[in-house]
C-alpha positions as CSV (number, residue, x, y, z in Angstrom):
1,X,-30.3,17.9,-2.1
2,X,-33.0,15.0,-2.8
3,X,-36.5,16.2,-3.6
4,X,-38.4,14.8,-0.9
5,X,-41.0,17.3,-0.2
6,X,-42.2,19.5,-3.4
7,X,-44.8,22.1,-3.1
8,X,-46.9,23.3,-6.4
9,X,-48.2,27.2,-5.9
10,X,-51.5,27.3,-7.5
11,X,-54.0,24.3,-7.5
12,X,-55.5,24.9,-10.8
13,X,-56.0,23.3,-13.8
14,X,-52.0,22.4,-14.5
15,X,-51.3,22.7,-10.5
16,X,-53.0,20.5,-9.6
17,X,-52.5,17.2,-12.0
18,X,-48.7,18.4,-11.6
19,X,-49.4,18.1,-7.7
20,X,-50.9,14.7,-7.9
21,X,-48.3,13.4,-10.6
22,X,-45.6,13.9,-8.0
23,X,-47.6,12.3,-5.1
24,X,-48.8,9.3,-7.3
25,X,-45.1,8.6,-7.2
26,X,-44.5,8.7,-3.3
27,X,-43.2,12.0,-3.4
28,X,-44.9,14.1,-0.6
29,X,-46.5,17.5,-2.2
30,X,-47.9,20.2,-0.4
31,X,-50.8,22.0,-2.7
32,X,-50.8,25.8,-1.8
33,X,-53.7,28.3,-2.9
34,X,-55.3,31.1,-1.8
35,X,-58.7,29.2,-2.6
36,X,-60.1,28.0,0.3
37,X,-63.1,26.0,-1.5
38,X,-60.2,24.1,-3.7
39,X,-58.0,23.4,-0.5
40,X,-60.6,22.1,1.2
41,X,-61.7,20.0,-1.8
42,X,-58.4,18.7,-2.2
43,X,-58.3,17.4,1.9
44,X,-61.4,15.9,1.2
45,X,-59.9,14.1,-1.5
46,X,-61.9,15.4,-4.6
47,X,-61.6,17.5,-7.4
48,X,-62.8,21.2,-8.0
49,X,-61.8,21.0,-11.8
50,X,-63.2,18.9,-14.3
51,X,-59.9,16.6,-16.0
52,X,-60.4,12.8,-16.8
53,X,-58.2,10.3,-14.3
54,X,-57.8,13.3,-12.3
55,X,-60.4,12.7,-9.8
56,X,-58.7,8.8,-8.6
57,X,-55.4,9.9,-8.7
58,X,-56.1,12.5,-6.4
59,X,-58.4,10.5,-4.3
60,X,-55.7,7.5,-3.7
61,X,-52.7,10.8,-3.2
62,X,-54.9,12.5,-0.3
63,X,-55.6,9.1,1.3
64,X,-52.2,7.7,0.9
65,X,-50.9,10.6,2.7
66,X,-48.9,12.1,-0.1
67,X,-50.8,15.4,-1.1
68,X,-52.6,17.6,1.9
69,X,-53.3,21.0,0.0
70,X,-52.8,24.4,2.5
71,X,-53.3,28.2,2.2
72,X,-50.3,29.2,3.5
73,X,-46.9,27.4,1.7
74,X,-44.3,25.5,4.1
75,X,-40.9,24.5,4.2
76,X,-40.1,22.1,1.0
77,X,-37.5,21.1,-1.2
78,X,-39.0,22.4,-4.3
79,X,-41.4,24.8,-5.7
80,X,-43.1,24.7,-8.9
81,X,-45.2,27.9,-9.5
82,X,-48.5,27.6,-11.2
83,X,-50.4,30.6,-11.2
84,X,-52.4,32.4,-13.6
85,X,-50.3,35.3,-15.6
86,X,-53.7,37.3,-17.1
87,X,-54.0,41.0,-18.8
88,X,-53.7,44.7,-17.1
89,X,-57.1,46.2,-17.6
90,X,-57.0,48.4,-20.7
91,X,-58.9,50.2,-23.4
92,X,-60.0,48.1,-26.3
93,X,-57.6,49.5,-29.2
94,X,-55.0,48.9,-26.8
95,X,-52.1,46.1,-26.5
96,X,-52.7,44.2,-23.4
97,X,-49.8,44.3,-20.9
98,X,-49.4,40.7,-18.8
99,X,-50.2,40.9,-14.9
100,X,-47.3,39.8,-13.4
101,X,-48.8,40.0,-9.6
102,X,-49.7,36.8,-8.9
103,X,-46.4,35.5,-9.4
104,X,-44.7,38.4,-7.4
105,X,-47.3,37.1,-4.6
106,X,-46.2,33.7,-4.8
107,X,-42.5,35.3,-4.6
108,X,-43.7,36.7,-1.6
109,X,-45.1,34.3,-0.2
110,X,-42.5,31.2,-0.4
111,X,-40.1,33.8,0.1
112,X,-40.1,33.2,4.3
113,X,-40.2,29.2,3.8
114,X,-37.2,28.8,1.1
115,X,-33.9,27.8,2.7
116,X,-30.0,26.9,0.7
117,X,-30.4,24.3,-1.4
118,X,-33.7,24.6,-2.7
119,X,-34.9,24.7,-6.2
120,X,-38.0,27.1,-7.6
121,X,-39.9,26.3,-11.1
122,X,-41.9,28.7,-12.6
123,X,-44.4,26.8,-14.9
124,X,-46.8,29.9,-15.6
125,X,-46.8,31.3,-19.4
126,X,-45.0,34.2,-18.7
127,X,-43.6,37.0,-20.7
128,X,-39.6,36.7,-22.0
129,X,-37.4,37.9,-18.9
130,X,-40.1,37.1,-16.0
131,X,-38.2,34.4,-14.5
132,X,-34.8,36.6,-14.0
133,X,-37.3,39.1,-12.5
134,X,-38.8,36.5,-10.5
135,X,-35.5,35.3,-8.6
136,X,-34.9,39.0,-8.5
137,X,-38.5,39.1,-6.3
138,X,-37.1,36.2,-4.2
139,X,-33.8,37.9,-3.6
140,X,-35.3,40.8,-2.5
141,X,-37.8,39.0,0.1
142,X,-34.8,36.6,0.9
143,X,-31.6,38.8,0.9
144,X,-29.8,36.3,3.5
145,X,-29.4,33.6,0.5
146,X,-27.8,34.0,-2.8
147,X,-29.8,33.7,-6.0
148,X,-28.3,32.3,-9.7
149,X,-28.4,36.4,-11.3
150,X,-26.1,37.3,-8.2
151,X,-23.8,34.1,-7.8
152,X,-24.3,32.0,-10.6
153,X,-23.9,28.5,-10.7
154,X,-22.9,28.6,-6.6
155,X,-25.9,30.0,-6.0
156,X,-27.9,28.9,-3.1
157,X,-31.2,29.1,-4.4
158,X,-31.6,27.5,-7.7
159,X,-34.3,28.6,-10.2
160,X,-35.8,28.0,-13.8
161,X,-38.3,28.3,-16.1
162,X,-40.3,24.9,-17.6
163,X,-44.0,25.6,-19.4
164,X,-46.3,23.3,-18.9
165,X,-47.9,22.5,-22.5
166,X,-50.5,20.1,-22.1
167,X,-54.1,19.6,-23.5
168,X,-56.9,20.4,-21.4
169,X,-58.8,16.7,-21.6
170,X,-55.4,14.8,-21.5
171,X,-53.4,16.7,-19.3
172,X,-52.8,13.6,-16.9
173,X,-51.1,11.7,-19.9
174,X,-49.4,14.7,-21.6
175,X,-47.5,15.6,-18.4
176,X,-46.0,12.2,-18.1
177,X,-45.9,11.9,-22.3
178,X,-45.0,15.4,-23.0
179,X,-41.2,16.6,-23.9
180,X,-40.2,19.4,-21.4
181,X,-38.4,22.5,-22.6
182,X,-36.4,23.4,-19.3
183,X,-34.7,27.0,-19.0
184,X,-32.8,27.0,-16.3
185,X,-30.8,30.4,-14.9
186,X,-27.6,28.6,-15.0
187,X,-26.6,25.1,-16.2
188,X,-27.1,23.9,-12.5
189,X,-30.8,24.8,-12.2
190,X,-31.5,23.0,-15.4
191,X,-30.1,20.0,-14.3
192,X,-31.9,20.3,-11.1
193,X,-34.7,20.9,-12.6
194,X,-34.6,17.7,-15.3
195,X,-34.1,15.6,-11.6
196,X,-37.2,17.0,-10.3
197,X,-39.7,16.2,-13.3
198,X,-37.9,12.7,-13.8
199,X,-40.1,11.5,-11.3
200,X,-42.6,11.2,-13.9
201,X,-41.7,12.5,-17.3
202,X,-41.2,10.0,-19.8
203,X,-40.6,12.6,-22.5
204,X,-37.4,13.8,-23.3
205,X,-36.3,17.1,-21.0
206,X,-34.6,19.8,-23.2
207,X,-32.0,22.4,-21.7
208,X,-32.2,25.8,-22.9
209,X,-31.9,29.0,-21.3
210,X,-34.5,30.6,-19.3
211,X,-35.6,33.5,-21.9
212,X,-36.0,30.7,-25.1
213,X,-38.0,28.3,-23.1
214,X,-40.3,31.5,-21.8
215,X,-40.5,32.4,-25.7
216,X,-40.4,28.6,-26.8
217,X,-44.3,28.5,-25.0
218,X,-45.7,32.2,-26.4
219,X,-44.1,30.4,-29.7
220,X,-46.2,27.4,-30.1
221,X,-49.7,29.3,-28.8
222,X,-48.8,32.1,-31.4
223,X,-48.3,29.9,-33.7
224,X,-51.8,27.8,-33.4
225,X,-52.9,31.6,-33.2
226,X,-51.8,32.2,-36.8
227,X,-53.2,29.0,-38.1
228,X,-56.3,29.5,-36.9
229,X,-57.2,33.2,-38.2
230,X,-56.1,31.8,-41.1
231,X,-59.3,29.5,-41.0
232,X,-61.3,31.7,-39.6
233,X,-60.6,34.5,-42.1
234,X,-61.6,32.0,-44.9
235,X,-64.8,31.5,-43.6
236,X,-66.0,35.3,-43.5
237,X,-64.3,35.2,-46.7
238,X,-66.7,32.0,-47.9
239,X,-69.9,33.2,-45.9
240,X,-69.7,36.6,-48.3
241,X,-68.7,34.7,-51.8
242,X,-71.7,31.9,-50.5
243,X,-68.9,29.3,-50.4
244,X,-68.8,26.1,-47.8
245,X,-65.6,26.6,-45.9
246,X,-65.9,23.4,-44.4
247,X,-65.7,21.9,-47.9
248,X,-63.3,24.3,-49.3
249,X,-60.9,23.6,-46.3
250,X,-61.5,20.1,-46.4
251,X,-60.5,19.9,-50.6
252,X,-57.5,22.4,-50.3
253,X,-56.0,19.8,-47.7
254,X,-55.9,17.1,-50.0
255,X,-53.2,19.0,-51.1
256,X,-50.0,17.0,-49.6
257,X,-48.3,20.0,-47.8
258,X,-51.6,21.6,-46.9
259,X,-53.0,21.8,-43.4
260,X,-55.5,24.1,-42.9
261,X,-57.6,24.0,-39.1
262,X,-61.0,24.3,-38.6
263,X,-62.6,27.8,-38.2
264,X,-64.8,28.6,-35.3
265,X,-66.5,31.4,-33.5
266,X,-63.1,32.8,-32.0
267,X,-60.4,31.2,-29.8
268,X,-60.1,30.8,-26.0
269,X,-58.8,29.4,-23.3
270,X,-55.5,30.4,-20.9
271,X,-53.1,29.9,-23.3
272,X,-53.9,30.7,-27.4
273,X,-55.8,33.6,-26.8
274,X,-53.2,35.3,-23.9
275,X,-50.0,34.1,-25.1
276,X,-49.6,36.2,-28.4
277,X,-50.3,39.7,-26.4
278,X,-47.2,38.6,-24.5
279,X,-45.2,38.5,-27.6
280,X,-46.9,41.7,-29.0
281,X,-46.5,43.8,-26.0
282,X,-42.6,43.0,-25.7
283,X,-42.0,43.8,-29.8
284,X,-44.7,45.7,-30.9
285,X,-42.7,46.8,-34.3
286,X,-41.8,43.7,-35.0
287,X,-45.0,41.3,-34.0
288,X,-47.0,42.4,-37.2
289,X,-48.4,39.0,-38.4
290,X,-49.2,37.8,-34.8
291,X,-50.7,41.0,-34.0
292,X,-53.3,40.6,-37.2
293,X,-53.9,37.0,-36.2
294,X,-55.1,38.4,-32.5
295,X,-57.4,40.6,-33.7
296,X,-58.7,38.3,-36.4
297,X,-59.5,36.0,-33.6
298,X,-61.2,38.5,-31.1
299,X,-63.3,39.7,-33.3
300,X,-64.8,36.9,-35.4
301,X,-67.0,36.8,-31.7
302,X,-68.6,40.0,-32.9
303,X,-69.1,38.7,-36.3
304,X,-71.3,35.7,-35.1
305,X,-73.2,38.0,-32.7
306,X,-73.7,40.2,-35.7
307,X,-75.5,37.0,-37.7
308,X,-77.3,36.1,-34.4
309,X,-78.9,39.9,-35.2
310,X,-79.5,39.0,-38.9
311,X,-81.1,35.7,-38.4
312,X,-83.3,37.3,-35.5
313,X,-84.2,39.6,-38.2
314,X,-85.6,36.8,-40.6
315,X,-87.5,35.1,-38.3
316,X,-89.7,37.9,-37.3
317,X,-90.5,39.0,-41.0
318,X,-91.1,35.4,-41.9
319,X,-93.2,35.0,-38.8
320,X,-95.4,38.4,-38.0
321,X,-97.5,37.1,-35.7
322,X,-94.2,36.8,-33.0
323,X,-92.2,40.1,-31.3
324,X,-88.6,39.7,-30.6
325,X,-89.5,38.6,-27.1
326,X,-91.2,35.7,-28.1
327,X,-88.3,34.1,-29.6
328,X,-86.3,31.4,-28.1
329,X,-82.4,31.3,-28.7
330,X,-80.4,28.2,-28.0
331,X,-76.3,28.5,-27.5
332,X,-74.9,25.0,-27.6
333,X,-71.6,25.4,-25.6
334,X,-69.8,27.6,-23.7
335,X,-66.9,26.2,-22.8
336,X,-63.6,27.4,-25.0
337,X,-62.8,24.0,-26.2
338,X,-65.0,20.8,-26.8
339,X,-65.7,18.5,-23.9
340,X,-64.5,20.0,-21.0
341,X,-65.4,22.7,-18.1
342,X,-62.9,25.3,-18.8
343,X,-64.5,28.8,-19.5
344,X,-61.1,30.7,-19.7
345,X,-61.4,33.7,-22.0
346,X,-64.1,31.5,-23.7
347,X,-65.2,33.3,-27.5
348,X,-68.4,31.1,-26.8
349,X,-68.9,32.4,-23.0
350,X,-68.8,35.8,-24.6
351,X,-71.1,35.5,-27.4
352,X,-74.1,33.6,-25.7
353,X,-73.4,36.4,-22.7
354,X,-73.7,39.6,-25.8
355,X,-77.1,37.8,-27.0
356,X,-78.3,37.1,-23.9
357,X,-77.4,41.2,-23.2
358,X,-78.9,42.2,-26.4
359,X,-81.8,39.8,-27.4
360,X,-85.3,40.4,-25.3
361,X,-86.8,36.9,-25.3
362,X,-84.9,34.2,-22.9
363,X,-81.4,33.0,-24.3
364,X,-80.7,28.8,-23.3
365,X,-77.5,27.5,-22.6
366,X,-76.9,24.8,-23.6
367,X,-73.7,23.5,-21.5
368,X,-73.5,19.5,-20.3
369,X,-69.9,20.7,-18.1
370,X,-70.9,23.3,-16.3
371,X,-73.7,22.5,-13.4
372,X,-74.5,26.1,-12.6
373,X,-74.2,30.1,-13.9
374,X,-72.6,32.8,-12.1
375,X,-74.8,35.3,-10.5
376,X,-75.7,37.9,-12.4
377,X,-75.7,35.7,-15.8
378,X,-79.0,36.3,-18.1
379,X,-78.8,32.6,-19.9
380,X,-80.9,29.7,-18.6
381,X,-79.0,26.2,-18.7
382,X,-80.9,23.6,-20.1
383,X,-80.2,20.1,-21.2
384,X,-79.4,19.4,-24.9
385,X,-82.5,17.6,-25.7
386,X,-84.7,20.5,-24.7
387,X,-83.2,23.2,-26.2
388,X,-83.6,21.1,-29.2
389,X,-87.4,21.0,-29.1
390,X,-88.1,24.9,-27.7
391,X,-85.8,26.9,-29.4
392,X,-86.5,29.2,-32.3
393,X,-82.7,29.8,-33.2
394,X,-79.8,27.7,-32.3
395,X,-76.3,28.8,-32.6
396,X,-73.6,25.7,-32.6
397,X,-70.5,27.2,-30.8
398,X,-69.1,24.2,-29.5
399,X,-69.1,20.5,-30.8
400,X,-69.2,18.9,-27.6
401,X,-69.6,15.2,-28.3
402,X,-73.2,14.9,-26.4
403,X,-74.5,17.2,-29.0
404,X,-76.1,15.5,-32.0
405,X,-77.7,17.6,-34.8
406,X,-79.4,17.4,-37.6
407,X,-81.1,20.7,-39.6
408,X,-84.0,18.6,-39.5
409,X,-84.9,20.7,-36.2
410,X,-85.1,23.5,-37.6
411,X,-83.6,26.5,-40.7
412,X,-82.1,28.9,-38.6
413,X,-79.2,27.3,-37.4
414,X,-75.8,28.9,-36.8
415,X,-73.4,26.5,-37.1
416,X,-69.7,28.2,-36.4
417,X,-67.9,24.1,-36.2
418,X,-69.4,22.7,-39.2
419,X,-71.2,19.8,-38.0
420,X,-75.1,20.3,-37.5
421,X,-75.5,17.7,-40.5
């Protein structure tokens, strides 16, 4: 069976460029989310995410004819699944446990549309053994049709697993550059499945089995995990011993097999700081290192908040005349990574959010991505060049490329990326 029609479940921030790759090559996609604002959006032939190229290639799919986006998924030859895999709620000491629902929804939901012949992707991160447990969801909602964990390789329904591992900035040229790790259930679904992305892949597709490519993904985040605490454990370890980390890290890589990351003020996003608990809650024995790294990570937050007290401090014994709710504090980002919109599980979301919480003068954000706050949120946006000039404090959390610094401005800086020259 041809893939003619292919329908992404989730419209998001790898749903959707995934959508719009297939219909910028005359395939017709159907878009499916629950999101009303983003289907309508998407019909209108705009973007409700913020991802470079995205916007035209969108625009010329809707108007071409070859991506509609709908709330309710229909009848296709395909289905990628693209939806978010987040935490149970739990206490803080605990190990988070992954939230498998919205998958099991989009189960659900495909499940009356799906007919022989079909094939299903799931592109979520998801924990080792969720896709065997997803075609087990399917099987259950479709018991008419066969599934590869009951028939095998003459199974009706044909379904795999195939992360999506792109940059958040370049995700339109990493999905077509990018190598694919593709896990099918049986050797049929893979090569299925290395049909479908052939549309627009370039990179090379690599066949494994479904559990190794769900692992290959936690793998490469937990990894970048590791790397990073690393860095960032080296800088509380140069902030006490009154050493530049930024110069020590940047002398201990002239070493030839030394690569040692930037620290920062924690690590976000959907990816780096989710995919270790996956690991962690699977092998909790056995996860030691990536465990540590985790909870390096989550709490050098608490350590910058804890500096944003001490600096606060200073200023008011240095200036007597002034109460703490006369002081201005400036947060330059809040975004998890530089130069995009994303506020996923953002460390610098979190620690302007705790000031503003904790500090009685007015907190600025300073955040060139990001047109408005949520209700409810205690920090002010302002543009860059004003929180510059008003400010008291400023605390560098991102190092968006619209910010330019100098501690000219001002001595009570916070500089958690190293480069307020």
């Amino acid at each position: 069976m041809s893939f003619e029609t292919i329908s992404v479940i989730g419209l998001g921030y790898i749903g959707l460029p995934t959508a719009a790759m297939f219909a910028s090559r005359k395939k017709k996609v159907i878009g499916v989310d629950i999101n009303e604002h983003a289907v309508k959006t998407i019909n209108q032939g705009k973007i409700h995410i913020v991802e470079p190229e995205l916007d035209m290639i969108v625009h010329a799919a809707v108007k071409e004819g070859y991506l509609k986006a709908v709330s309710v998924p229909e009848k296709a030859d395909a289905f990628l699944i693209a939806v978010p895999t987040p935490f149970l709620s739990c206490n803080k000491n605990e190990v988070p446990q992954p939230d498998l629902s919205y998958i099991e929804s989009a189960c659900q939901a495909i499940a009356p549309v799906l007919r022989k012949g079909n094939l299903i992707i799931l592109e979520s991160t998801s924990p080792v053994g969720t896709t065997e447990k997803m075609a087990e969801w399917l099987a259950k909602g479709r018991p008419d049709l066969s599934f590869p964990h009951d028939s095998g390789e003459n199974a009706d329904i044909n379904v795999a697993h195939c992360p999506e591992r792109v940059l958040p900035g370049h995700v339109v040229r990493e999905l077509v550059e990018n190598d694919r790790v593709i896990g099918g259930l049986t050797q049929k679904c893979s090569e299925r499945s290395i049909e479908l992305y052939k549309t627009f892949v370039q990179g090379e597709c690599v066949v494994t089995n479904a559990r190794t490519a769900e692992m290959a993904k936690l793998t490469e985040n937990s990894s970048r995990d590791v790397q990073i605490a690393f860095a960032n454990e080296l800088s509380l370890i140069c902030d006490k011993l009154d050493i530049n980390v930024w110069e020590l890290i940047t002398l201990a890589n002239r070493h030839p097999r030394v690569n040692i990351l930037q620290p920062g003020p924690g690590v976000g996003g959907h990816c780096i700081a989710v995919d270790p608990w996956f690991i962690v809650s699977k092998t909790p024995e056995e996860a030691k290192i990536i465990h540590t790294a985790r909870k390096v990570n989550e709490n050098k937050p608490e350590w910058v908040i804890n500096k944003t007290k001490i600096m606060l401090s200073d200023y008011l014994q240095e200036n007597t005349h002034k109460t703490a709710s006369d002081v201005k504090i400036a947060c330059y980002g809040l975004a998890f990574k530089p130069d995009i919109d994303d506020l996923r599980e953002s460390p610098a979301l979190y620690i302007a959010n705790s000031i503003a919480s904790m500090h009685s003068g007015t907190v600025y954000a300073v955040e060139p991505n990001v047109k408005s706050m949520k209700d409810g949120s205690e920090l002010t946006l302002v543009p860059f060049e004003k929180a510059k000039e008003i400010a008291d404090i400023h605390i560098l959390l991102v190092d968006h490329r619209d910010f330019k610094l100098t501690k000219n401005n001002s001595k009570y800086i916070i500089d958690t990326k190293g480069v307020w020259k």
